[in-house]
N, C-alpha and C positions, 0 to 999 in steps of 0.2 A: 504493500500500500504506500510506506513512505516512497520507494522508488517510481512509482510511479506518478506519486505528487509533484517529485522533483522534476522528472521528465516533460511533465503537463508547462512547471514553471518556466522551464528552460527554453522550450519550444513560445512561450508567449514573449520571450526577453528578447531571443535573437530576432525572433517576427518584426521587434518594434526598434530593433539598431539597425537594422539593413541599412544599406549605404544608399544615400540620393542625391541626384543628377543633379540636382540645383538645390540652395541652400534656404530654410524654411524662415517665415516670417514668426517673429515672436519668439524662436528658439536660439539658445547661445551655442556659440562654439569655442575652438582652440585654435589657433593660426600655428603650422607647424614651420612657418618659414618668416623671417622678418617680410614685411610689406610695406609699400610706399602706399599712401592715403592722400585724399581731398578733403579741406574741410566743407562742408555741404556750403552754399553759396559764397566758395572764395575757389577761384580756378586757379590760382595764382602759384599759392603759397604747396609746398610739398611734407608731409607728415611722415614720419614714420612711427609704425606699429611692429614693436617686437615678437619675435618668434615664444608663444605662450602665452601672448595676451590674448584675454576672453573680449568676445562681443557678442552683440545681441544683433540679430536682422532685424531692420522696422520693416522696412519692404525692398521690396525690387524694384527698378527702372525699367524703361521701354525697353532703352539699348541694354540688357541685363546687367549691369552695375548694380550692387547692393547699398543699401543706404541702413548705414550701421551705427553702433551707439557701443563703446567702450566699458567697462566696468573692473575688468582686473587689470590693472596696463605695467607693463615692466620695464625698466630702459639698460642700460649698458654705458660703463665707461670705456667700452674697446678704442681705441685709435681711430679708424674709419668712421665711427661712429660718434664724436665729441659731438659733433656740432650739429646734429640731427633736430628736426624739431618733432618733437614727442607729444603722440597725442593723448589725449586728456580726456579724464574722467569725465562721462556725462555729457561730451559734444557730440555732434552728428557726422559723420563723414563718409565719404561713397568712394568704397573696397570696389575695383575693376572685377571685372568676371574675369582677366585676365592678366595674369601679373609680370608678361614678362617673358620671352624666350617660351613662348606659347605652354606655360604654366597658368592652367586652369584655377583657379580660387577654389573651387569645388572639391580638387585632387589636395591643398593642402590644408582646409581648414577643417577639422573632425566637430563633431559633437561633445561639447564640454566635459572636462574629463570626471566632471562633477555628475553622475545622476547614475542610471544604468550602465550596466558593462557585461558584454556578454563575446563567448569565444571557446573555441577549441583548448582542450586539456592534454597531457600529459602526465601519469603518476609514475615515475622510472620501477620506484621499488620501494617497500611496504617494511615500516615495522612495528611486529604485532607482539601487541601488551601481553595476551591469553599466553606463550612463551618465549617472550622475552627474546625472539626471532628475527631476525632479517630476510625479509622474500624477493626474490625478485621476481614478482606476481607483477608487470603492470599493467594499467590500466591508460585506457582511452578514451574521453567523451565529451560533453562539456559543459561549464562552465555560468553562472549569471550572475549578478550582485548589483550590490549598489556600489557607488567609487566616490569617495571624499578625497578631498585637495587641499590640504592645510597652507601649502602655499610653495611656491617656487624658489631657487636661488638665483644668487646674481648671476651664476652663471648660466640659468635658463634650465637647471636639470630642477624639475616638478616631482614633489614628494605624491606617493597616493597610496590610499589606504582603500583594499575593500575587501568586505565582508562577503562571503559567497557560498555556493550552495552548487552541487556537481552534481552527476550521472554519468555512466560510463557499462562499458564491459571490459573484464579483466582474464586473461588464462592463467587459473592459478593450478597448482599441484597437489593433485590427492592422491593419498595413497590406494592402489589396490594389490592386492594378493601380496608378492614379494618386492614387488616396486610400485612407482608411479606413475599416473595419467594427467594429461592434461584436459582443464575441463577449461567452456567459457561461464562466470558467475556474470551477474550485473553486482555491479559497484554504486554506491553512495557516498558523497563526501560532504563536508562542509569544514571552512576556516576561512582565512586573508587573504589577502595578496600583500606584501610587502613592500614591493617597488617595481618597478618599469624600465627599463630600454626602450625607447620606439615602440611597438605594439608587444613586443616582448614582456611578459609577467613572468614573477618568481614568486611561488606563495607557500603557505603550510597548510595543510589538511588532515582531516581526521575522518575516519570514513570505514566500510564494512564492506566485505562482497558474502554475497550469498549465493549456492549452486542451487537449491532446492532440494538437499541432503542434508537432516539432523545430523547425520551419522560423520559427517564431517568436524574435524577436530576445529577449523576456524569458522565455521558458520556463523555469520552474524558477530564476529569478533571484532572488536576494535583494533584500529591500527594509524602509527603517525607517520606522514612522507613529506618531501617536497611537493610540489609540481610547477611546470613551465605550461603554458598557458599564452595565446594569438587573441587579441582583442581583434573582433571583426570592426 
């Protein structure tokens, strides 16, 4: 029953992170590359918006430019960088559909790293409390949470935190007669994610596989692993 709640869950997280062609009104994102900005009635003047600053979309334009509104904004004292004009909390300014060496805006701005998070898993290898054991049982499946962002550093690397909840299948090893067999169970997990590279996760987990055999020594047994983890 649990596994299949989580399943039901997972299936509704990834449904609603799919990735889109164009970028939504009312929703915020993440800029994964610095960007050159306009402030909304001045053509003049040239902005820049650091790589990990959040925005919100107010709307689109005819010519598909976004017309955007800042709220986490970062800046830099790199060299290249001194004399940039920075934009600023709270003003309006219209992000190009195109940034540049035919760099889409769509291809680099993600969905805040703040809210849902959902993606493909990996569990390399298991170890289980019931004796005190190392398996290398792993497992495959995936992954949903929610992601909190306490905050960035200067140097643009973003801490995050998230809580999550898994599903998977595992081939783990039971014994029969004089040796053993490989079976597939379904796996459950849940714990964190710790930190981030690029779409890269590393997290901690805590989780069960079940074959549908009482007569198995780890059924429904606890056990603690890493896992690496692809944000779609």
């Amino acid at each position: 029953m649990i596994y299949r709640a989580v399943i039901a869950f997972i299936f509704c997280i990834c449904s609603s992170t799919a990735l889109s062609a164009e970028l939504a009104d009312g929703k915020t994102y993440r800029l994964t590359v610095t960007a050159e900005v306009k402030k909304v009635g001045d053509t003049n003047t040239i902005y820049t918006a650091m790589k990990n600053n959040k925005f919100e979309v107010i709307s689109k334009k005819s010519n598909g430019d976004y017309i955007v509104r800042f709220d986490r904004i970062y800046t830099s004292t790199s060299a290249h960088l001194v004399n940039s004009n920075w934009v600023k909390w709270g003003e309006m300014y219209v992000l190009p559909t195109n940034l540049g060496s035919s760099v889409e805006v769509t291809k680099v701005a993600k969905e805040s790293l703040t809210g849902l998070s959902a993606g493909p898993l990996i569990v390399p290898f298991k170890y289980r409390t019931g004796n005190d054991s190392l398996a290398g049982d792993a497992t495959i499946g995936m992954y949903a949470g929610l992601t909190f962002e306490p905050g960035c550093t200067k140097s643009n690397w973003c801490f995050r935190f998230t809580p999550l909840v898994s599903a998977g299948i595992s081939q783990v090893s039971v014994a029969s007669g004089e040796g053993t067999e490989s079976k597939t169970s379904a796996t459950w997990a849940a714990g964190f994610l710790i930190t981030n590279w690029a779409d890269l996760n590393i997290g901690v987990v805590y989780g069960q596989d079940r074959i549908g055999d009482k007569e198995w020594e780890h059924e429904g047994e606890g056990w603690w692993s890493v896992m690496i983890g692809w944000e779609l």
